[in-house]
C-alpha positions in Angstrom: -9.3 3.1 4.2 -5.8 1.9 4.6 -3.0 3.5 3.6 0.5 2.8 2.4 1.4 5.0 5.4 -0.6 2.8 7.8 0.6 -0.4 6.7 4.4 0.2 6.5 3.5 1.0 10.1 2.0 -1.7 10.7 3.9 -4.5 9.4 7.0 -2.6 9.9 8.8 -4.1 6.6 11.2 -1.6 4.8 10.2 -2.6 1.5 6.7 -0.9 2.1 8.3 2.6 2.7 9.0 2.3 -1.3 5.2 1.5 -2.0 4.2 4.4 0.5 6.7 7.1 -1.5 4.6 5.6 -4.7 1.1 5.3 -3.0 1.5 8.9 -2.0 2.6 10.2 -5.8 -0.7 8.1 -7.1 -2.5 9.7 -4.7 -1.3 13.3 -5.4 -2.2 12.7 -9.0 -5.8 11.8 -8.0 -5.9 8.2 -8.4 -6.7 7.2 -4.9 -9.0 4.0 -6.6 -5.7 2.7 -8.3 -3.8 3.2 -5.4 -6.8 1.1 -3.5 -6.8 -1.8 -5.8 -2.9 -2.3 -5.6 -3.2 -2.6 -1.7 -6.2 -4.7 -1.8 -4.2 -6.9 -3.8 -0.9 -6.7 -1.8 -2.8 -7.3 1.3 -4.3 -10.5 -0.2 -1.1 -11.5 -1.2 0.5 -10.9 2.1 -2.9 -12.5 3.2 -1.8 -15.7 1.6 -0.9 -18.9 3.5 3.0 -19.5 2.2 
């Protein structure tokens, strides 16, 4: 599983310590699936050729 945590780390962009503050709220509410879907579809964005 990745996290928001995991890939702010890993891509080391500043703009993802914004979606790990909100990744971990979603999470703490118990919506870890919603959480999952929006970074499956940011990492298929990022994924993209530009």
């Amino acid at each position: 599983m990745h996290t928001a945590s995991a890939l702010s780390r890993n891509l080391k962009r500043p703009w993802l310590k914004d979606l790990e503050l909100i990744g971990n709220r979603e999470l703490s509410l118990s919506n870890q699936d919603k959480v999952e879907n929006a970074l499956s579809a940011l990492s298929a964005v990022l994924k993209k050729p530009s």
